[in-house]
Structure formats: C-alpha cells, structure tokens
N, C-alpha and C positions, 0 to 999 in steps of 0.2 A: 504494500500500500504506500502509496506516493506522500510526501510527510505534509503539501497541502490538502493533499486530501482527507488526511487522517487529520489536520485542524477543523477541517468543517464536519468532520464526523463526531469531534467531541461537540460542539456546538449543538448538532442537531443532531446527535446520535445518543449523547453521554448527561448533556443539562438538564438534569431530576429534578420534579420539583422540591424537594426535599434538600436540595443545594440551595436554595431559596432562602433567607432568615429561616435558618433553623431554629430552634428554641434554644439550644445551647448559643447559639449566636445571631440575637434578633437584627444586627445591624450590616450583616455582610451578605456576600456571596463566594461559594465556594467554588471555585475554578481547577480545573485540573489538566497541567498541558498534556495534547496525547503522544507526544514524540517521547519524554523522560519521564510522565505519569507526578510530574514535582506538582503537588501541593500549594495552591496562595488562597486565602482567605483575602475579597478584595473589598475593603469598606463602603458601607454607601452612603455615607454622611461623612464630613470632615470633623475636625475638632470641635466644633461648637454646634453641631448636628444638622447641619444645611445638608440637603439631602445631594449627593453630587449625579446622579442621573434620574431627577426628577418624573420625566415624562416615563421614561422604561419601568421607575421602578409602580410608579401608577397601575401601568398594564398589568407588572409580573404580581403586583400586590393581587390583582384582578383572577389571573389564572391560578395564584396559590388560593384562595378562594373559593374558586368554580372546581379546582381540580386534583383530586385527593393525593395521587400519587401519577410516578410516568412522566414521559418526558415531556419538557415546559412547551418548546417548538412544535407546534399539531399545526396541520392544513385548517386553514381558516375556513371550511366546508363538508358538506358532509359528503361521504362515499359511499358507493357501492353496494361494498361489502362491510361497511358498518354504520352505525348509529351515533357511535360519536366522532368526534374528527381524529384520523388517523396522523401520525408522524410523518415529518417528510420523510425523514430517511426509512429506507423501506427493511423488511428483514434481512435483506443482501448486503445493506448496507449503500445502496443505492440512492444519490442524489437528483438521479435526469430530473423529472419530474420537479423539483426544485429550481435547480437551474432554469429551464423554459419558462418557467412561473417567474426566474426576477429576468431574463431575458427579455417576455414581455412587457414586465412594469419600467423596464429601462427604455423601451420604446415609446411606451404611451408615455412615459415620463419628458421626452424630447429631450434623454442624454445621449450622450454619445455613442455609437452603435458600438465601438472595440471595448467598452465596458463588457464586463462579466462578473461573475456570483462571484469568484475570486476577488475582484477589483477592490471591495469595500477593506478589504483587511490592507493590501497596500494602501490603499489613502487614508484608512484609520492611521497606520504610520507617516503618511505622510505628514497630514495632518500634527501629529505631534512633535514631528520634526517643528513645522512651518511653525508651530506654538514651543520653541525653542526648550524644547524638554529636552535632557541632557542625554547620551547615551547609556546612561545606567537609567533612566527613567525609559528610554523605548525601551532597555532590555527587562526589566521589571512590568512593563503594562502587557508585554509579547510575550514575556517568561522565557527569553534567550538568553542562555548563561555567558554568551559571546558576543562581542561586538561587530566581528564578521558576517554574521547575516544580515544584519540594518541596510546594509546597501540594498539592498535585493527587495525590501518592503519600503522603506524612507526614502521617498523619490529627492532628487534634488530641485530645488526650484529660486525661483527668483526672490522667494519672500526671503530662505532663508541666506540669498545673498543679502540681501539689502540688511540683514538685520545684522548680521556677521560684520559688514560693511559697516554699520552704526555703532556696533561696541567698539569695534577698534578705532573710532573716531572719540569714542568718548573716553575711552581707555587713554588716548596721545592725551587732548585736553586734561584728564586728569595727573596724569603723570608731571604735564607740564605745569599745571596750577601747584604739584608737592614742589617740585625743582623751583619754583621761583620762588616759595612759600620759606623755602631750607635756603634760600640764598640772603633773606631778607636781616636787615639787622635787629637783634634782638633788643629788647628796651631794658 
C-alpha cells in the first residue's frame, strides 16, 4: 500500500468515533499516523479554551451525537444495501467512489481541474508553510519525524518569499538600531 494512500485510509478508514473527546479526554482528538502507527493527542481548544476548529468540531460534536460507535467519515446518503449511511472506504479498502464524489465537487466548485482528493493534504501544508509555521511545526501537525518530506507537501510560493524577504529586512534594521545603540555615548 502506497504510504498516501495509507494517509487517507487512516482518515476514512481508521477515524472512530470514539477518537472523538473521549471521556478520559473531553478536549482533544486522537490521531494516529498510519505509516509508524505514532500516537498524538491533538487539542481543540488553546490555552484559555477558544475552541481552534470551531466549524468541524460543531459537525463532529453532531455525529458523536447521532452516532454510537464506527467510523466518523459515512457517505452523506443512503444506499443500496443499507439503511444507514455507509463509509466511504469500502471493505477493500477502497476509495474510487470517494475520489469521483470530490472530483465532482471540484468541478461544480469552478476549481481547478489538476486538483484531486490528494490535493487538500499538500495545500493543508502548504498553507502552513505560507502561515510561516516552523519546520518542527509542519512536522508535528503531519506527524513526520523528518524534515525531508516537507518539500514534497509545503509547496513553495511567493507569500512565503515575500515574508522570508521581510524578516531579513527587519532583522538588518534591527541589528543596525543594536550597533548604533552600542556605539552611543553612555551618560
């Protein structure tokens, strides 16, 4: 199994609701990478308890509610062969059916056709590039013990030139505000 694949199979293969605020731990969610199976506990509120994915955790608050146990991820309709809404991933382990489902919604949506169901996890990184998170910060939200994969997800882009370009502008000016500060005569 290809090891993006095996990302999106924990996602919609592995997220229990039961990973959800568990009752040992009302304020997180339990994440597990499926490449090394490492363990993170991922907070959903900060320090003074602002909730940090507001809108998702609404929904997920919604399905731990409506849905006793099994995976969080079900097809938003009924099927077939059952009565309630079935998982995307299928017992194979199978996403097509997924895939076509956001292939469509990226059409009706008027983005860009080379987009794909993979796409969102590269521009989550990108994304946190562009929002100048450090590299121990992508490899802690990815859960990559390496800084050698980040390329491959954290596209490079213009924002995070120009912002790169702005620290070292304000890094000179400060440096030269110490040097004139340290040349000055003392009273």
């Amino acid at each position: 199994m290809s090891y993006k694949f095996s990302v999106t199979c924990a996602v919609f293969g592995a997220f229990d609701v039961s990973h959800y605020r568990p009752r040992e731990r009302p304020n997180s969610v339990r994440i597990v990478h499926p490449k090394n199976g490492e363990e993170a506990w991922w907070p959903l509120s900060d320090e003074t308890g602002t909730p940090l994915f507001p809108e998702l955790m609404e929904e997920l608050d919604e399905i731990k509610r409506t849905t006793l146990s099994g995976l969080v991820f079900r097809r938003d309709h009924a099927h077939r062969q059952s009565a309630i809404p079935l998982p995307w991933i299928t017992p194979r382990k199978d996403l097509r059916y997924l895939r076509s489902v956001v292939k469509t919604i990226i059409t009706e949506a008027g983005l860009r056709q080379e987009l794909s169901f993979r796409s969102f996890r590269h521009g989550g990184f990108t994304e946190g590039a562009d929002s100048d998170l450090t590299d121990a910060e992508l490899r802690a939200a990815g859960r990559h013990r390496s800084s050698r994969q980040l390329p491959t997800y954290a596209k490079r882009t213009a924002r995070q030139l120009i912002i790169a370009t702005k620290k070292r502008r304000e890094e000179r000016t400060r440096s030269l505000l110490i040097r004139l500060n340290a040349n000055l005569p003392s009273e």
